[in-house]
C-alpha positions in Angstrom: 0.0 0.0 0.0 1.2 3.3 -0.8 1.7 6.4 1.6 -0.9 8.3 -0.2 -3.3 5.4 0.0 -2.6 4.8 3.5 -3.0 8.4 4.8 -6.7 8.4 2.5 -7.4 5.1 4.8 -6.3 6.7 7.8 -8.3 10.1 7.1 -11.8 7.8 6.1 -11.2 6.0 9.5 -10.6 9.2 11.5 -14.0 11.0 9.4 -15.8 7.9 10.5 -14.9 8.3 14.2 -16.3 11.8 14.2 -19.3 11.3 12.5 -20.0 8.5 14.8 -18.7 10.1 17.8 -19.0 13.6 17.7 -23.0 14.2 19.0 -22.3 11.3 21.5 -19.2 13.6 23.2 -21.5 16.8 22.5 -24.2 15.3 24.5 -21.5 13.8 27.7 -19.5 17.2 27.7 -22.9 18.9 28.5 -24.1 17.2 31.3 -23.9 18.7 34.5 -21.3 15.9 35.6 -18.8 17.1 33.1 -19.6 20.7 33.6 -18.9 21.0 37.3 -15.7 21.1 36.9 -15.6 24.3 35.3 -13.4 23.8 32.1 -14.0 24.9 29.0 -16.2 23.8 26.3 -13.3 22.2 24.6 -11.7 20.6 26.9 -15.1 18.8 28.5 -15.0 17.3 25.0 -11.8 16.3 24.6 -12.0 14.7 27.9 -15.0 12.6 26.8 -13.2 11.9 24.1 -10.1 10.2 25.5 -12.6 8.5 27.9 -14.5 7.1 25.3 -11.3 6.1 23.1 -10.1 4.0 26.5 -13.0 2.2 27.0 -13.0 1.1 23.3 -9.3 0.3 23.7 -10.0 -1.4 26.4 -12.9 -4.0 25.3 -10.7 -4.4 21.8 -7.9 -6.1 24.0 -9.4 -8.5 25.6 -10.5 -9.8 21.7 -7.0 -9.2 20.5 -5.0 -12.7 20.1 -1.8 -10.8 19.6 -2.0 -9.2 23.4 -2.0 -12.4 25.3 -2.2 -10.2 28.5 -5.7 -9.6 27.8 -7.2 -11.4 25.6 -10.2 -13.2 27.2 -10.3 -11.6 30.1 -13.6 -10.9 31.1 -15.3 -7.5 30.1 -18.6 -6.4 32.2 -19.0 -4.3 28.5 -19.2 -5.0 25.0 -20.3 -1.8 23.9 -17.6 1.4 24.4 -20.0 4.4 24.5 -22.4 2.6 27.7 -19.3 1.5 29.5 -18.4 5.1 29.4 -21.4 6.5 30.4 -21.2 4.4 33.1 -18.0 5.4 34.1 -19.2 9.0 34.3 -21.7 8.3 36.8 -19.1 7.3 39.4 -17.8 10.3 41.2 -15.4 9.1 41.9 -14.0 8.1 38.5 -14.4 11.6 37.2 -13.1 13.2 39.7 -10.0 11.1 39.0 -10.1 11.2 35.1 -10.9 14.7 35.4 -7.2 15.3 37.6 -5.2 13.0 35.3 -7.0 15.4 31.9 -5.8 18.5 33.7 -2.2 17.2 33.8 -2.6 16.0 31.0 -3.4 19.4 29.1 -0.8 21.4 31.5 1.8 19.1 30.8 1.2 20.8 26.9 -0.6 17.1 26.0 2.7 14.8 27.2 1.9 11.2 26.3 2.7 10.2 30.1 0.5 12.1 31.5 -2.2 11.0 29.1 -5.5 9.9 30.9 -6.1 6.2 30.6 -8.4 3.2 32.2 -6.4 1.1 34.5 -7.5 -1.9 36.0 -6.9 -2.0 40.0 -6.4 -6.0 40.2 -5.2 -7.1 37.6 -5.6 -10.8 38.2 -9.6 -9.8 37.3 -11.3 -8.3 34.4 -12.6 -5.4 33.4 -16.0 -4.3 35.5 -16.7 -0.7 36.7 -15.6 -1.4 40.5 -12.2 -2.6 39.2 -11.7 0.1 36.7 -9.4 3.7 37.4 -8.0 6.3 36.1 -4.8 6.6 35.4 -2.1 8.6 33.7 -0.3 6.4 30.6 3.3 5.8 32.3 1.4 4.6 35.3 -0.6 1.7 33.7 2.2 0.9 30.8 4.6 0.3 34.3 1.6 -1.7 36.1 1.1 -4.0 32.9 5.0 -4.5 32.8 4.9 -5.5 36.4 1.6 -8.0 35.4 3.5 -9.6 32.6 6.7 -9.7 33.9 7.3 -9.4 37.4 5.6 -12.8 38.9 7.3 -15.4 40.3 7.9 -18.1 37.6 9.3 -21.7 36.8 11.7 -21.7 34.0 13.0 -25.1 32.2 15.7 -25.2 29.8 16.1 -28.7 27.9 19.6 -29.0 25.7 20.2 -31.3 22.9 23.8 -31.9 23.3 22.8 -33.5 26.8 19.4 -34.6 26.6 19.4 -32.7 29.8 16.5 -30.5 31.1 17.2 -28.1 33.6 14.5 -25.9 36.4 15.1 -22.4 37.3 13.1 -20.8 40.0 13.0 -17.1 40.0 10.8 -14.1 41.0 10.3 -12.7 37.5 10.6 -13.3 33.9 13.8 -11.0 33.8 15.3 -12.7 36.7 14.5 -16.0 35.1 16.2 -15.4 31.6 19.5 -13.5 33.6 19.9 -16.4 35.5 19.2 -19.0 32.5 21.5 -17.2 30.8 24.2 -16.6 33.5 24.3 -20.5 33.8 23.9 -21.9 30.5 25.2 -19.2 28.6 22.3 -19.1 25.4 22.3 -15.1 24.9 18.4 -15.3 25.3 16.7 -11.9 25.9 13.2 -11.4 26.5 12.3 -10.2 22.7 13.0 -14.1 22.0 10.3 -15.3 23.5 6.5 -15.4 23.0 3.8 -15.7 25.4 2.3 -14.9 28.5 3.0 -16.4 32.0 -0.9 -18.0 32.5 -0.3 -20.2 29.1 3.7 -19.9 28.9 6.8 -18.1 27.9 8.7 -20.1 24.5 11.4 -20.2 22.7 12.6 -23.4 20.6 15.2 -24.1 18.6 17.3 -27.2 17.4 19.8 -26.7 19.9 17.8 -25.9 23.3 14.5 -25.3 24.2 13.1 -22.9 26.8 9.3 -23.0 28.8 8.7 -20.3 31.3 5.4 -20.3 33.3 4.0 -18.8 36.6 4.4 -20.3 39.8 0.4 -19.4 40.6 -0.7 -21.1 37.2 0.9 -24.1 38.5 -0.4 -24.0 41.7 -4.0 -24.2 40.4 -3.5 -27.6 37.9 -0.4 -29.3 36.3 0.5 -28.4 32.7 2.3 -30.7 30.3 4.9 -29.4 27.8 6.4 -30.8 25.4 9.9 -29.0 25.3 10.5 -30.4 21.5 14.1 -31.9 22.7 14.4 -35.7 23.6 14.8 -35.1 27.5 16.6 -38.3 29.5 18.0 -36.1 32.9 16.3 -33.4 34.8 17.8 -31.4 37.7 17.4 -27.9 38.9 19.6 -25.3 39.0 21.5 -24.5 42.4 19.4 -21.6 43.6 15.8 -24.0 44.0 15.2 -25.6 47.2 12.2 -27.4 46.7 12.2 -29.8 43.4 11.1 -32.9 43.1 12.8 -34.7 39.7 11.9 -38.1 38.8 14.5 -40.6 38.0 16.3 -41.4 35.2 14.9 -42.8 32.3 15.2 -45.7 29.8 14.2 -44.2 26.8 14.1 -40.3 26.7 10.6 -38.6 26.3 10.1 -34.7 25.6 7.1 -34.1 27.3 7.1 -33.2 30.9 4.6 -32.3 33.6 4.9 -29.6 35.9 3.4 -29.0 38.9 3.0 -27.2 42.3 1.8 -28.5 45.4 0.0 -27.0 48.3 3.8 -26.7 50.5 5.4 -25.1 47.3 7.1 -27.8 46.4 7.9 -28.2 42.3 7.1 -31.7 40.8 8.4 -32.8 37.4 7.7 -36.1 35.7 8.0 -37.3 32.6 4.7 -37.9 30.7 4.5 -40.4 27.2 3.0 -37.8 25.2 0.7 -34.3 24.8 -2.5 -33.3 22.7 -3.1 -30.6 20.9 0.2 -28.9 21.4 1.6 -25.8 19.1 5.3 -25.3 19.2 6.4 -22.3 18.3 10.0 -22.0 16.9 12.4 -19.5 16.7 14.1 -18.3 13.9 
C-alpha cells in the first residue's frame, strides 16, 4: 500500500470516528457531571473523548489474540459508549479522570501524563468497580509488572545432553538472567513469546526454553512438550524445593509440571501431549 493510500485510509477511519462520535461527546461534555468542573467547552469534550477512546481500547484487548495479557479476560461491556457513560456516573471516576485530563493538558498534552483506564487488580477483568483512572506511564509500568514481574518456573532442555534443567526465579527477567548466566544461550526477553498463564517459549534445534507462573501451577499441572528428547532433569543451584523423577530408559520430551500445596515443584516425565503448538524461533 502506498503512503498516499494509506494516509486516505487513515483520514476515512478518522472521518468515520467523528461522524460516529462527535454528537455522542457533545451530549456527555454537556451534562452537569462534566460541567462541574468548570473547564472549557473544549476541553469537556476532549476529555469525553479520551474517555471514550479508553473504554474502546479497552474491550478491543481483551479480543485481540496478539495481546495475550488480555485477551479473554472478562469484560462487564461490550459496547464502548455505555461503558463510558457508566464510568461518568461514578464520582469518583471523574473526579480522577478529570485530575489526570488537567495534567494532562498542562503538561502541553505529554503522552505520560495522558488519561487512561487502569484496571486496580489485575488478576480480574474489566468491570466498573475494578476500573481507574490513570495517567499512561502509570498503567504501561503496572502492565509490565503484570506480565513480567511474577514469580515463575523456567526449564531449559539442551540437545547436546538430553538434559533439562529448572530455574526458579521471581520474575521473567530474573528468570532469563539467571538462565543465561548458567547456561550461557544469549536469550533476551524479545526471543520469546507468550504470556505467563499459558507460557513463555522459545525453541530451537539446539535448546529449548518453557517459562510459566508459579500461581498457574499451583492451580493444575500443565504438560509441555519441550520439542528436545529429554533423558536427565535437575534444577539449577538456587531452587530448594524440586522434586525430579528418575532417570529414564528411553528419553521422552514431554514433561509435567506442577506445584503442590507446601510449594514444592514436581516434574515427571509424561509419554506424550495433545493438541500442542510449538512455536520456533528463527
Amino acid at each position: 500500500m502506498t503512503i498516499k493510500k494509506k494516509k486516505t485510509k487513515s483520514n476515512k477511519m478518522a472521518k468515520w470516528w467523528r461522524n460516529l462520535n462527535s454528537r455522542f461527546c457533545n451530549d456527555i461534555a454537556k451534562t452537569q457531571a462534566i460541567t462541574s468542573f468548570e473547564l472549557s467547552e473544549e476541553d469537556n469534550t476532549e476529555l469525553v473523548i479520551l474517555l471514550l477512546k479508553s473504554c474502546r481500547n479497552s474491550i478491543m484487548r481483551t479480543k485481540d489474540k496478539n495481546k495475550p495479557t488480555y485477551y479473554g479476560l472478562p469484560h462487564y461491556f461490550s459496547d464502548y459508549r455505555k461503558m463510558a457513560t457508566a464510568l461518568i456516573k461514578r464520582v469518583d471516576f471523574l473526579e480522577c479522570w478529570v485530575n489526570c485530563y488537567k495534567a494532562y493538558k498542562d503538561s502541553d498534552r505529554r503522552m505520560n501524563l495522558r488519561p487512561t483506564l487502569g484496571r486496580i487488580n489485575h488478576n480480574k477483568g474489566y468491570n466498573l468497580a475494578n476500573i481507574e483512572a490513570q495517567p499512561y506511564s502509570q498503567n504501561t509500568s503496572d502492565r509490565a509488572v503484570e506480565r513480567f514481574s511474577a514469580p515463575c518456573i523456567a526449564v531449559v532442555a539442551t540437545k547436546a545432553d538430553s538434559t533439562a534443567t529448572v530455574f526458579e526465579s521471581p520474575s521473567v527477567v530474573n528468570a532469563i538472567f539467571r538462565i543465561d548466566e548458567v547456561m550461557e544461550l544469549g536469550v533476551t526477553r524479545n526471543m520469546m513469546h507468550g504470556n505467563l498463564n499459558n507460557g513463555i517459549r522459545r525453541v530451537t534445534e539446539n535448546y529449548s526454553m518453557f517459562i510459566i507462573g508459579r500461581e498457574r501451577l499451583m492451580d493444575a499441572p500443565i504438560i509441555v512438550d519441550m520439542g528436545i528428547p529429554v533423558s536427565v532433569v535437575t534444577d539449577d543451584l538456587s531452587v530448594r524445593y524440586v522434586h525430579i523423577p528418575v532417570l529414564q530408559e528411553e528419553t521422552k520430551s514431554c514433561l509435567e509440571l506442577n506445584v503442590d500445596d507446601f510449594g514444592v515443584v514436581y516434574i515427571k516425565f509424561v509419554e506424550s501431549i495433545e493438541n500442542m503448538k510449538e512455536e520456533v524461533a528463527v
